[in-house]
C-alpha positions as CSV (number, residue, x, y, z in Angstrom):
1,X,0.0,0.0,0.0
2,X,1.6,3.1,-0.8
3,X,1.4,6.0,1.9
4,X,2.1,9.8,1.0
5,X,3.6,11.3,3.4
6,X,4.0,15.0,4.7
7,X,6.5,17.6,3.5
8,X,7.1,20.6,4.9
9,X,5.6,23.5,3.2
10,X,2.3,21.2,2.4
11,X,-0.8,21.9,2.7
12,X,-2.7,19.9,5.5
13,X,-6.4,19.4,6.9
14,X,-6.8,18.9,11.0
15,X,-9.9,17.6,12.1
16,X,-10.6,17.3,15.5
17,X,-14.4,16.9,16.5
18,X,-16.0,17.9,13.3
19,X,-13.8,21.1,13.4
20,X,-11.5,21.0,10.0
21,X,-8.6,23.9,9.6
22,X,-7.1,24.1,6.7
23,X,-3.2,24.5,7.0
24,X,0.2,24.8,5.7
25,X,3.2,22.0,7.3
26,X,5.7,24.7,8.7
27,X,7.9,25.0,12.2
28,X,5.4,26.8,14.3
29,X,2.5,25.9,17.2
30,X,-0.6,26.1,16.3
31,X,-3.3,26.8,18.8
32,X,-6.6,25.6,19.1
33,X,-9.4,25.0,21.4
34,X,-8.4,21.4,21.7
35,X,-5.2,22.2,22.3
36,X,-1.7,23.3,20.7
37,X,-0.3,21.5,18.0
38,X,3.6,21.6,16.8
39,X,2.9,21.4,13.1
40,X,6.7,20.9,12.7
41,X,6.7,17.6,14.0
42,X,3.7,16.5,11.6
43,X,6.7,16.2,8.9
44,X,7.5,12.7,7.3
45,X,4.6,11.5,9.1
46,X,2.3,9.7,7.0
47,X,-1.4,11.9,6.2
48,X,-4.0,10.2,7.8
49,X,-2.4,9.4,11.2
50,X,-3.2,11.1,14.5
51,X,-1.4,13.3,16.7
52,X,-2.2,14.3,20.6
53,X,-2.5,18.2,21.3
54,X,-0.7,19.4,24.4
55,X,-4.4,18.6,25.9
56,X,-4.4,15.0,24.9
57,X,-6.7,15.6,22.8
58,X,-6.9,13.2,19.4
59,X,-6.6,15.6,15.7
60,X,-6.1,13.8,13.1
61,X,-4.0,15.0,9.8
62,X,-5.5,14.6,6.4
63,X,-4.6,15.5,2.6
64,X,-7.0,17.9,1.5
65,X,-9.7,17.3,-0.4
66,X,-10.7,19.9,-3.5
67,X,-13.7,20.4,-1.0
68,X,-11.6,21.5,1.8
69,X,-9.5,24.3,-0.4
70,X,-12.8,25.6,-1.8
71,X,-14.4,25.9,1.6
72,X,-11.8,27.8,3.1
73,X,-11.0,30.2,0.0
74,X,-9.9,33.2,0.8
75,X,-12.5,35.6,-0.9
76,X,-13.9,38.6,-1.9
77,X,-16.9,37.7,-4.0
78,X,-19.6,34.9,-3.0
79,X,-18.6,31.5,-4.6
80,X,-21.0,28.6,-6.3
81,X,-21.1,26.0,-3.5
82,X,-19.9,22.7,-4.2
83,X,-22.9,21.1,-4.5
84,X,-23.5,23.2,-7.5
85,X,-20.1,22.5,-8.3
86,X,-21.0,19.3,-9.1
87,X,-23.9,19.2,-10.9
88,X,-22.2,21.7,-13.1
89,X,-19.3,19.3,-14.0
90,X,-21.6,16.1,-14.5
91,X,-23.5,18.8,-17.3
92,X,-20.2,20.0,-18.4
93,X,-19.5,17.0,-20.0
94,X,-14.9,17.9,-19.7
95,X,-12.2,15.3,-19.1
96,X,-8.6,15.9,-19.5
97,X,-7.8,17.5,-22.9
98,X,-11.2,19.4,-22.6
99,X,-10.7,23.5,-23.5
100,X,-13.0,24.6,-21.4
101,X,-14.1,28.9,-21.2
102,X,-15.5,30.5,-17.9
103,X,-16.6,34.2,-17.5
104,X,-16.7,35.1,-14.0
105,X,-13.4,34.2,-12.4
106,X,-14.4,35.4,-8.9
107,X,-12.0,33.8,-6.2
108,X,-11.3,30.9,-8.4
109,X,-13.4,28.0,-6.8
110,X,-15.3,26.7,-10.1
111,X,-11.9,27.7,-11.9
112,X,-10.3,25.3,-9.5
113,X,-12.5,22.1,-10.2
114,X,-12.9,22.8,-14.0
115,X,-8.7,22.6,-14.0
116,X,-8.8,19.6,-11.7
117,X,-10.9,17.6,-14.7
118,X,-9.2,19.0,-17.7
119,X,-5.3,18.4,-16.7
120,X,-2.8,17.4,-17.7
121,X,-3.8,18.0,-21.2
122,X,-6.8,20.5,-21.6
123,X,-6.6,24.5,-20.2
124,X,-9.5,26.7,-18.7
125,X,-9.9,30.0,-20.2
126,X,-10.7,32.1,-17.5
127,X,-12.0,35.9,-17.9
128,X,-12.6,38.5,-15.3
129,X,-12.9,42.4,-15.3
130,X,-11.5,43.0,-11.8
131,X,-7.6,42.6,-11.5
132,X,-8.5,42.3,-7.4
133,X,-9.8,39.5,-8.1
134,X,-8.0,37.6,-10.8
135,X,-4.8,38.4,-8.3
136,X,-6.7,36.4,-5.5
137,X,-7.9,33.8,-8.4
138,X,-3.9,33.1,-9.0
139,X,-2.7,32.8,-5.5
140,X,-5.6,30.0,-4.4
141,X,-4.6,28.6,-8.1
142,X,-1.1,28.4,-6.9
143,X,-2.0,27.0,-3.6
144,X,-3.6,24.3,-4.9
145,X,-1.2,23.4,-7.9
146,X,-3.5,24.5,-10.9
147,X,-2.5,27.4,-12.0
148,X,-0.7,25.8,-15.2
149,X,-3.6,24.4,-16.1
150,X,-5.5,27.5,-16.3
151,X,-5.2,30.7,-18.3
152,X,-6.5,33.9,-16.7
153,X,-7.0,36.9,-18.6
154,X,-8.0,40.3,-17.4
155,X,-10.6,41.0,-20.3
156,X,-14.5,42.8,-20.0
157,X,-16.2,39.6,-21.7
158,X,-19.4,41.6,-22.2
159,X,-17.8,44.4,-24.1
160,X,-15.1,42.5,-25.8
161,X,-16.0,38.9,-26.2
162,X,-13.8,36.1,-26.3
163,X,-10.6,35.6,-27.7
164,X,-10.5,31.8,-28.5
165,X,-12.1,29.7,-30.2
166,X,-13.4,26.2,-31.2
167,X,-13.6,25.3,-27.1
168,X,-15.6,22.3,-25.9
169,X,-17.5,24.1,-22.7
170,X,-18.5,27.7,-22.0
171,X,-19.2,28.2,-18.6
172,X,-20.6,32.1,-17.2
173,X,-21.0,33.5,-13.5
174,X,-20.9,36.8,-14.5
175,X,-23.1,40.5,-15.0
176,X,-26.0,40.0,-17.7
177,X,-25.2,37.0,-18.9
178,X,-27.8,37.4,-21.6
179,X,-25.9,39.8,-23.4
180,X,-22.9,37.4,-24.1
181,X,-25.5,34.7,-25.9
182,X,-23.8,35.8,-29.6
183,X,-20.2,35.7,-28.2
184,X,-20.7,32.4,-26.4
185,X,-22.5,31.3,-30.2
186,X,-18.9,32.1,-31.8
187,X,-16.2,30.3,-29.7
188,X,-18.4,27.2,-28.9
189,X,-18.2,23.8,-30.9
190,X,-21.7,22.6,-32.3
191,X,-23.4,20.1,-30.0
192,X,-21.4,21.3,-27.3
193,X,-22.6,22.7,-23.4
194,X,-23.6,26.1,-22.8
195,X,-24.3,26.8,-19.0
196,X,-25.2,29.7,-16.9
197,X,-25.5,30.0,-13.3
198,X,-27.5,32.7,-11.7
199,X,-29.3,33.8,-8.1
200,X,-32.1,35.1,-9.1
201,X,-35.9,34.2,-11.0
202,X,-35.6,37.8,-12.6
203,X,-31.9,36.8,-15.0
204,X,-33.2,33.3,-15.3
205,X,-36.3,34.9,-17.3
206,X,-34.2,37.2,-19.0
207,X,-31.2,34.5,-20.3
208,X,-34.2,32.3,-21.4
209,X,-35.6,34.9,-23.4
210,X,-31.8,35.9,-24.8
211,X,-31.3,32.1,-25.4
212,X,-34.9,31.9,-27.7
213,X,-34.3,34.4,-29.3
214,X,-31.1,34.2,-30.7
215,X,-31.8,30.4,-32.1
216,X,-28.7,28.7,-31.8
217,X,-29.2,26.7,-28.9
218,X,-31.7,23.7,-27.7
219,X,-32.3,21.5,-24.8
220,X,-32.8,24.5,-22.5
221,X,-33.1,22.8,-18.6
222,X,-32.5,24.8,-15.6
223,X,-32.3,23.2,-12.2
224,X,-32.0,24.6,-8.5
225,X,-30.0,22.2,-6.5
226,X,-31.2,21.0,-3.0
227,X,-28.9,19.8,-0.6
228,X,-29.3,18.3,3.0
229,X,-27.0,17.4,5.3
230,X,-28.1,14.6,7.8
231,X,-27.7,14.3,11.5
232,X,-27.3,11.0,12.6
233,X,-27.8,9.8,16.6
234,X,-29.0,6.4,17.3
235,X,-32.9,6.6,17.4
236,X,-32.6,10.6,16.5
237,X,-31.4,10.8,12.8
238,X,-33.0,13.9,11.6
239,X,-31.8,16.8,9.2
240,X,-29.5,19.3,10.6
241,X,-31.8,22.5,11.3
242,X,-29.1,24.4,9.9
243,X,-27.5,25.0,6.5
244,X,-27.1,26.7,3.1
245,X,-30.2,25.7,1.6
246,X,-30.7,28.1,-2.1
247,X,-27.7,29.2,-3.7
248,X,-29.3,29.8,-7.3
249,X,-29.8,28.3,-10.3
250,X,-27.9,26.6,-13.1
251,X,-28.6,26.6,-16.7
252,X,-28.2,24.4,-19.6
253,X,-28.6,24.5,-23.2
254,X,-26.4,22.8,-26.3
255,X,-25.2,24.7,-29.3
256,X,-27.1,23.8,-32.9
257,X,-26.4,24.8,-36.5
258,X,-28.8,26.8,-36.9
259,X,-30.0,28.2,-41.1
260,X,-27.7,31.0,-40.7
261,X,-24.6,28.8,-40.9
């Protein structure tokens, strides 16, 4: 069975008690309400094993997860959640050699699992208006090891369009996404995806009524993802009370030929 083990200068997950932090392997303490840990000593250990905090306590060291680094992404926009995540990416139809182009950078979280399918032989195209952001984008990239799988570029997609073409996936997040119909048209393969996300009824409307009107696109769905997480106690199990239950809605659509072509 072969073990990875920890390096200094890693990134690490510590769970202790449902608690999770999100760290990086270097020669300090690290203090939580469980106690102090010594994260120094966690190297050439193997992840997965255990360590006691200077309270006795049990936390437990773990590879992260894509999950974990999207959770804790350092932010200034609101990301899509993972469990639209992944119903995006089932619809999204990528794989590795996939060129894949997403409007609406943001932090980098969808960025982040779109790179993660189409390595080591595909890119994502990714555009965004705000250099504040696209500088955040690069350093959770980085921190992650996807950035050379990803090409940012600093571009107002509305005004401008795209500068690629022939991709296999166009993904938006962005501003009036309805007005970006005709440039998505141009750089997408035939048959291919085209899917929005958006928060509110009032955008869905209006992308539909972009989307029928220009022509070039069928198989409109949109869906609104649910997710519950479950509490389970012997005799108790019940929904947790709590959670993030709407996020907003994704949409989908394929690109025809249409009588203009």
């Amino acid at each position: 069975m072969k073990i990875d083990i920890i390096e200094e200068g890693k990134p690490i997950v510590l769970y202790c008690r449902g608690k999770k932090w999100l760290l990086k392997v270097e020669d300090r303490e690290f203090h939580t309400h469980f106690g102090v840990v010594n994260l120094g000593d966690l190297i050439g250990k193997p992840y997965g094993c255990y360590v006691e905090t200077s309270s006795g306590e049990r936390i437990y060291v773990l590879k992260p997860l894509l999950v974990d680094f999207i959770e804790k992404l350092p932010r200034k926009t609101q990301i899509i959640y993972p469990k639209d995540l992944g119903l995006i990416l089932v619809y999204a139809d990528i794989s590795s050699g996939s060129r894949v182009v997403e409007a609406g950078t943001g932090s980098g979280a969808l960025t982040s699992l779109l790179a993660m399918h189409v390595k080591p032989n595909g890119v994502v195209y990714s555009y965004e208006k705000r250099r504040e952001f696209l500088e955040i984008a690069k350093r959770n990239l980085a921190n992650m090891g996807l950035d050379k799988y990803v090409r940012l570029c600093e571009r107002d997609v509305v005004e401008e369009g795209f500068d690629v073409k022939d991709v296999d996936t166009v993904i938006l997040d962005l501003d009036r996404p309805w007005d970006m119909v005709s440039h998505v048209y141009e750089v997408l393969k035939p048959s291919r995806p085209f899917i929005v996300f958006v928060p509110t009824f009032n955008q869905l409307e209006k992308m539909w009524k972009a989307i029928s009107e220009h022509g070039g696109f069928i198989d409109f769905k949109v869906f609104e993802q649910i997710l519950r997480e479950i509490k389970v106690e012997v005799g108790a199990t019940r929904p947790y009370t709590r959670g993030i239950m709407f996020t907003g809605y994704v949409i989908f659509c394929r690109k025809v030929l249409n009588h203009q072509d």
